[in-house]
VOKOL-897902 format. One record per residue: residue in one letter; residue number from 0; x, y, z negated of N, C-alpha, C in turn. Coordinates in nm, 2 decimals. Layout:
! VOKOL-897902
SITE keza gulo    nc1    nc2    nc3   cac1   cac2   cac3    cc1    cc2    cc3
SITE    a  NUM      X      Y      Z      X      Y      Z      X      Y      Z
...
***
This chain:
! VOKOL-897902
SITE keza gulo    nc1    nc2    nc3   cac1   cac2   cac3    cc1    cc2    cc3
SITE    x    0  10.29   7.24   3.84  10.36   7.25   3.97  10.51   7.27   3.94
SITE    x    1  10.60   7.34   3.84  10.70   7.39   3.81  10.72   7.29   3.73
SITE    x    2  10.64   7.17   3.67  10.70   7.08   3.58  10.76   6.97   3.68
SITE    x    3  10.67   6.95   3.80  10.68   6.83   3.88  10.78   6.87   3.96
SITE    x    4  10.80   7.01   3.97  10.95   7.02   4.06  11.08   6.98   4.01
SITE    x    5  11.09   7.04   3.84  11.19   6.99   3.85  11.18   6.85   3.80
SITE    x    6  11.07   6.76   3.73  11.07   6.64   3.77  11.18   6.57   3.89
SITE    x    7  11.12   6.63   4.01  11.15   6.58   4.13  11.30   6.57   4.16
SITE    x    8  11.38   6.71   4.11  11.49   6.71   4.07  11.61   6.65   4.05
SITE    x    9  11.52   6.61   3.92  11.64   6.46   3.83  11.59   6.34   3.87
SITE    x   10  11.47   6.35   3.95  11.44   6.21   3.94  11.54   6.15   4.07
SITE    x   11  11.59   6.05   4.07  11.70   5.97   4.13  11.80   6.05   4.21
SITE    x   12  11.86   6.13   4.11  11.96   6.24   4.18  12.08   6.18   4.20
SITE    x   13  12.16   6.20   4.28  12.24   6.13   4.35  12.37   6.21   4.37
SITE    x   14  12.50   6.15   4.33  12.59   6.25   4.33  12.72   6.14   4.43
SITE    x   15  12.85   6.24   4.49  12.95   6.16   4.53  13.04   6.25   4.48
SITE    x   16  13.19   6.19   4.46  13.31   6.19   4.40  13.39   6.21   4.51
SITE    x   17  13.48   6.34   4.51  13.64   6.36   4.64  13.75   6.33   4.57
SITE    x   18  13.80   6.22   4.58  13.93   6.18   4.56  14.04   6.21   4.64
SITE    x   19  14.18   6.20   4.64  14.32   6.17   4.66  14.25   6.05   4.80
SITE    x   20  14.17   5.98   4.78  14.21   5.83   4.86  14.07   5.88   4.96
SITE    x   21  13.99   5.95   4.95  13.88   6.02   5.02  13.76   5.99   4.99
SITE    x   22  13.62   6.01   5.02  13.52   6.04   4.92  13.44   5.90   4.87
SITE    x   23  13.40   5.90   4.80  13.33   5.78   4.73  13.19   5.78   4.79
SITE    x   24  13.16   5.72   4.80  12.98   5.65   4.86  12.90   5.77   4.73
SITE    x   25  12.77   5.79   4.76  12.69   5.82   4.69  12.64   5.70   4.62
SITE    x   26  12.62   5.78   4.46  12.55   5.65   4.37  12.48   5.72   4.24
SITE    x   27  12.35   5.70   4.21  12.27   5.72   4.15  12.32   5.79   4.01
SITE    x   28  12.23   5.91   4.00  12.32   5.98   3.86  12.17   5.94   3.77
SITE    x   29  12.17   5.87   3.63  12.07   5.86   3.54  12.05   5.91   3.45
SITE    x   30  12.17   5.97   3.42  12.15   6.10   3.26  12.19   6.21   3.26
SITE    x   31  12.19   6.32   3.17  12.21   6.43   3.18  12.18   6.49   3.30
SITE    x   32  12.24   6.64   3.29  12.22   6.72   3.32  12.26   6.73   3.48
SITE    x   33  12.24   6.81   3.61  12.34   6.81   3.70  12.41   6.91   3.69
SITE    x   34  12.54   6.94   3.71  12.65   7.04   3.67  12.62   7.18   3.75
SITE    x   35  12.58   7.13   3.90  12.57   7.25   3.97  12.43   7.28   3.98
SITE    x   36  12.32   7.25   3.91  12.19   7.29   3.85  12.21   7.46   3.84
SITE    x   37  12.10   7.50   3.89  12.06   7.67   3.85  11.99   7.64   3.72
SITE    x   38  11.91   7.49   3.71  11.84   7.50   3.58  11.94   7.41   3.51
SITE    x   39  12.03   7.37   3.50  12.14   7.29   3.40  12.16   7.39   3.30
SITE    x   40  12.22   7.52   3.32  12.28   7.59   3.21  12.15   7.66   3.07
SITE    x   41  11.97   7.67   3.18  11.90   7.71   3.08  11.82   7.61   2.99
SITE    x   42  11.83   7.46   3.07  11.78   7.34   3.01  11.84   7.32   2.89
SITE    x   43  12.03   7.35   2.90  12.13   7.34   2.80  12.07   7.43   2.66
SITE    x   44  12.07   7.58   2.73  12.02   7.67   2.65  11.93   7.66   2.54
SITE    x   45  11.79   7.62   2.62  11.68   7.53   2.53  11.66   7.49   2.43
SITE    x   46  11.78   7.36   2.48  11.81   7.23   2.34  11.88   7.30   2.24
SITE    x   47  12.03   7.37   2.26  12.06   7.40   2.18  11.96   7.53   2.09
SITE    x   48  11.91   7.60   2.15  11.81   7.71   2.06  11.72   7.60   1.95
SITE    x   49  11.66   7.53   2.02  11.55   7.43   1.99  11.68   7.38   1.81
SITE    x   50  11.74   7.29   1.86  11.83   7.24   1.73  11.93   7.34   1.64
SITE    x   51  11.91   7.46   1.71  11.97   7.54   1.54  11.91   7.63   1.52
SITE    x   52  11.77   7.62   1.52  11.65   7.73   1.49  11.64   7.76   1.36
SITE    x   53  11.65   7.66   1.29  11.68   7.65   1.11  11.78   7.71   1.08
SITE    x   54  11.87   7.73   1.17  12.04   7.80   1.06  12.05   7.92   1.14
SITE    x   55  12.01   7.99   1.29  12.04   8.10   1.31  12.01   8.21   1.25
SITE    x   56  12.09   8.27   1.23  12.09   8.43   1.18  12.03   8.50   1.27
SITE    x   57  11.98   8.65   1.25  11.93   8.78   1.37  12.06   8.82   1.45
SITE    x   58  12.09   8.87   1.57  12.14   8.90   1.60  12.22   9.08   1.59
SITE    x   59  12.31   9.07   1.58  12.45   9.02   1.64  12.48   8.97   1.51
SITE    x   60  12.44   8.84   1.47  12.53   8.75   1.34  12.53   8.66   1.39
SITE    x   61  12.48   8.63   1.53  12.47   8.50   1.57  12.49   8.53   1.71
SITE    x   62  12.54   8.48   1.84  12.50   8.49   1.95  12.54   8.34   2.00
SITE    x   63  12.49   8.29   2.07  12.47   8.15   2.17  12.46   8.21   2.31
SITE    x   64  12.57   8.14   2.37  12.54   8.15   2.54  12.64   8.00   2.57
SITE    x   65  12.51   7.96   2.64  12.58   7.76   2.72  12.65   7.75   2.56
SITE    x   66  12.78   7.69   2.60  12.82   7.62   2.48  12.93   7.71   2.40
SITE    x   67  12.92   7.85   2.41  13.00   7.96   2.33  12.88   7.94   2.20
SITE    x   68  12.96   7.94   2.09  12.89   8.04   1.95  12.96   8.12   1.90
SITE    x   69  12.90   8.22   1.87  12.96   8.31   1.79  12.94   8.32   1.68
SITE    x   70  12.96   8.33   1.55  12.91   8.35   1.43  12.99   8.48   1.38
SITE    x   71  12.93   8.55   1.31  12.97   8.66   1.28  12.91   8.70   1.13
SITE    x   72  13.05   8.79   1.06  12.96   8.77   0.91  13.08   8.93   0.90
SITE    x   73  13.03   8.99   0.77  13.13   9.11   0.72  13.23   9.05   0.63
SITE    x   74  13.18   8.91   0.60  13.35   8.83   0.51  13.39   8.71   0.55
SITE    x   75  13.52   8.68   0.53  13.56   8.57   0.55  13.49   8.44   0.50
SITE    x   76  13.42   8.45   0.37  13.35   8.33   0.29  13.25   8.34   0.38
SITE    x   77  13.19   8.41   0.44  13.04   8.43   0.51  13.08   8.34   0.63
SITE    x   78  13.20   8.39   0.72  13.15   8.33   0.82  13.21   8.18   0.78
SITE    x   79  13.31   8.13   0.67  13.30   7.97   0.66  13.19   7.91   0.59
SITE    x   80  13.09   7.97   0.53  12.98   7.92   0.52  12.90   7.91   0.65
SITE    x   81  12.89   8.00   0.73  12.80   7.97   0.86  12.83   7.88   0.89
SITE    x   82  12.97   7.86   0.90  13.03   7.77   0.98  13.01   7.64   0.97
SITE    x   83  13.03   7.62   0.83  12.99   7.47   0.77  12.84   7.44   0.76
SITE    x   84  12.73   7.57   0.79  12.60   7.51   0.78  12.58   7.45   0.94
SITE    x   85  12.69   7.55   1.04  12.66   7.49   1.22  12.68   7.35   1.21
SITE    x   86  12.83   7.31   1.14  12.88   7.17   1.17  12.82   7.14   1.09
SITE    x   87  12.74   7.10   1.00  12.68   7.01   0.94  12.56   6.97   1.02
SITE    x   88  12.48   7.05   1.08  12.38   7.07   1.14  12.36   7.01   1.27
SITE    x   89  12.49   7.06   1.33  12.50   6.94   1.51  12.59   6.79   1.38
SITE    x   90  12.63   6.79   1.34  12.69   6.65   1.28  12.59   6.56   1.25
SITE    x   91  12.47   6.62   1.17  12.36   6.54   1.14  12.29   6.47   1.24
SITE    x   92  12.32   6.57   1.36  12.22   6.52   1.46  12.29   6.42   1.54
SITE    x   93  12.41   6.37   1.51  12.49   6.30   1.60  12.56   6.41   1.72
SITE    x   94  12.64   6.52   1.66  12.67   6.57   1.76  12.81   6.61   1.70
SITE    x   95  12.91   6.57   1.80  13.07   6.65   1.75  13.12   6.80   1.75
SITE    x   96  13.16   6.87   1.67  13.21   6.96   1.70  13.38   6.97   1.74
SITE    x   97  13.39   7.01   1.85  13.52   7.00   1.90  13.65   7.07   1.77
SITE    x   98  13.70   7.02   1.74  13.77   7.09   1.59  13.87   7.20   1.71
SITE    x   99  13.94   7.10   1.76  14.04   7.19   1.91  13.98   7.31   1.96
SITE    x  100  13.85   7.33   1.99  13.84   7.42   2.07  13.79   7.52   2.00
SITE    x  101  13.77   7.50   1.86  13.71   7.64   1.78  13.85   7.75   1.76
SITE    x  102  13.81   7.89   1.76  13.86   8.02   1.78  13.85   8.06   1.62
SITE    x  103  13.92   8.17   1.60  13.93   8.30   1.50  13.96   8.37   1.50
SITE    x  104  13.85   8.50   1.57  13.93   8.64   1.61  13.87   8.75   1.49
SITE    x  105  13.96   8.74   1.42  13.89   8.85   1.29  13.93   9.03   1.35
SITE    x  106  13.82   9.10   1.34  13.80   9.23   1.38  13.74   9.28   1.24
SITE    x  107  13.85   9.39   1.22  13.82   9.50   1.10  13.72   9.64   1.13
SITE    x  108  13.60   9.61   1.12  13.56   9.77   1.15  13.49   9.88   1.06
SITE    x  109  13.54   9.76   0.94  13.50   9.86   0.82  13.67   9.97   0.77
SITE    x  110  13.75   9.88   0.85  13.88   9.96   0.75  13.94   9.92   0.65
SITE    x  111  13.85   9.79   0.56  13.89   9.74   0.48  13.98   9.61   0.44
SITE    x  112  14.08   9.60   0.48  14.09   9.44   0.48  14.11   9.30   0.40
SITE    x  113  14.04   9.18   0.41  14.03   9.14   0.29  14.16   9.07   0.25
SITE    x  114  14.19   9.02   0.14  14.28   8.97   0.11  14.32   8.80   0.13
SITE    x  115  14.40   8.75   0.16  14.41   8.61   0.15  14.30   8.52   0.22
SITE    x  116  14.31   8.41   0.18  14.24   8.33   0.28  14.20   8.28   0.39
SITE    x  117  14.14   8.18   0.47  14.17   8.12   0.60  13.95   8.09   0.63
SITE    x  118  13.95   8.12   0.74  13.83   8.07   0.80  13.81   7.88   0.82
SITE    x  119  13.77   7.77   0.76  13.76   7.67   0.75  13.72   7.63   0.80
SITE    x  120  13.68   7.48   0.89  13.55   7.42   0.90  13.64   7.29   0.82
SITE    x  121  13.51   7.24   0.73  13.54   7.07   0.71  13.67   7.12   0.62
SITE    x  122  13.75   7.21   0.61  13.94   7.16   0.55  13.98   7.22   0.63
SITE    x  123  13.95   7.22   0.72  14.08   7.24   0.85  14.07   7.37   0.91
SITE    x  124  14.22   7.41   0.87  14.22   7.57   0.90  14.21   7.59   1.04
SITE    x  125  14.11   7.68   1.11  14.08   7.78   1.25  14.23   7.86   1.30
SITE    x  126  14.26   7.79   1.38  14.33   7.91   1.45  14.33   8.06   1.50
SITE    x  127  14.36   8.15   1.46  14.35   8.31   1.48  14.43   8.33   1.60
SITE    x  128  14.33   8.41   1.68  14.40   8.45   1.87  14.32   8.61   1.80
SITE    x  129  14.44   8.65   1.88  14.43   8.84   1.91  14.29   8.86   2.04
SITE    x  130  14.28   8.73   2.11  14.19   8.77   2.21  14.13   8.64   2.28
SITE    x  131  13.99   8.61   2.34  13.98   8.50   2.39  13.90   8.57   2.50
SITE    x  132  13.86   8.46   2.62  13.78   8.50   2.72  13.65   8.43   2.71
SITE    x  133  13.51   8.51   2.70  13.37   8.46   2.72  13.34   8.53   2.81
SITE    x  134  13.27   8.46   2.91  13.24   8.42   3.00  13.16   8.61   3.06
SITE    x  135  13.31   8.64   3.14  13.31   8.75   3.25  13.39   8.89   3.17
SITE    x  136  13.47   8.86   3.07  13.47   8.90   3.00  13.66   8.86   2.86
SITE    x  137  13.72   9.00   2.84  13.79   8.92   2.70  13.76   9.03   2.62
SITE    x  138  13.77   8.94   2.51  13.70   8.98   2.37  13.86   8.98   2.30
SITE    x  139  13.89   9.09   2.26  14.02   9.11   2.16  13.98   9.21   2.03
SITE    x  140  14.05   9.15   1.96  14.04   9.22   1.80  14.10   9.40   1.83
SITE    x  141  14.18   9.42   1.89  14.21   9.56   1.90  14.13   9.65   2.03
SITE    x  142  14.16   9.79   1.97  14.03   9.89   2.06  14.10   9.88   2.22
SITE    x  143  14.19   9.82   2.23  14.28   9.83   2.39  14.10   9.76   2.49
SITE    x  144  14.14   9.83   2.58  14.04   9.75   2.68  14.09   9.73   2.81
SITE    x  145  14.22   9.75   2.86  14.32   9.76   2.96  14.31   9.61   2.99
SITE    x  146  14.32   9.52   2.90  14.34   9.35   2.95  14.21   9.36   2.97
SITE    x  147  14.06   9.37   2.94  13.96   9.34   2.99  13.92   9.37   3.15
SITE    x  148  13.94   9.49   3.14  13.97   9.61   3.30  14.04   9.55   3.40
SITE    x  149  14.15   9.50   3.37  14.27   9.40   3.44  14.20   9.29   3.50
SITE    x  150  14.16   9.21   3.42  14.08   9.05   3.39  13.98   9.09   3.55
SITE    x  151  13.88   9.20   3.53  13.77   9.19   3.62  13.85   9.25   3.73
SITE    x  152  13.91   9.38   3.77  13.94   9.40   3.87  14.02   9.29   3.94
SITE    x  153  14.12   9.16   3.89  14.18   9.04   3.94  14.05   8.92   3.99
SITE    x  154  13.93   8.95   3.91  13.86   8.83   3.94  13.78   8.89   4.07
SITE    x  155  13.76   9.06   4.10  13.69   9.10   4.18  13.75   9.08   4.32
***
């Protein structure tokens, strides 16, 4: 019953476009996912669990939500090794990793800090941010939580 529904779903789902010049006719969507799906984001979920079942770590070394990853390690060599086992892993499969949109927010909570060095994928050195936003939420390397506080009361 629950297979055939969402069968029913995708089957010849039908989307229209609002332009500048006013809206476009409806016309047949044949692949992927639909954007404003309740089940788009856990169908997403799925796949991705399904294709990096081999390289995830237990958690908190790992966390996946939609298309955030987190990888997390206590050293710098750890997390460019994770790193390089992710991208090799969606690369094999024919999948790109956006080099642009990857983050590097190093958090000390041992006290110790290591020396030299850059977080890599491929060669190419990661950019380091003091803070990024996932989703309801910002994640910053210092104990401040005043920008997070801010963030929700503006979005409430």
């Amino acid at each position: 019953m629950y297979i055939q529904a969402i069968k029913d779903m995708y089957e010849r789902g039908k989307a229209s476009l609002r332009t500048l010049g006013g809206v476009i006719n409806d016309f047949y969507v044949s692949l992927g996912l639909l954007q404003a799906s309740t089940l788009s984001l856990f169908f997403f979920t799925l796949v991705m669990d399904e294709l990096t079942k081999g390289i995830q770590d237990e958690l908190p070394w790992r966390i996946l939500f939609a298309d955030y990853i987190f990888l997390i390690d206590e050293t710098r060599e750890g997390v460019n090794d994770k790193l390089e086992r992710w991208r090799h892993t969606w690369e094999s499969r024919d999948f790109r990793v956006s080099r642009s949109k990857i983050e590097c927010l190093h958090c000390c909570f041992s006290g110790k800090e290591e020396e030299g060095g850059e977080v890599t994928i491929n060669g190419m050195i990661i950019p380091k941010v003091e803070n990024f936003k996932y989703p309801g939420s910002i994640i910053q390397q210092k104990e401040n939580i005043d920008d997070d506080i801010n963030h929700h009361i503006k979005v409430g």
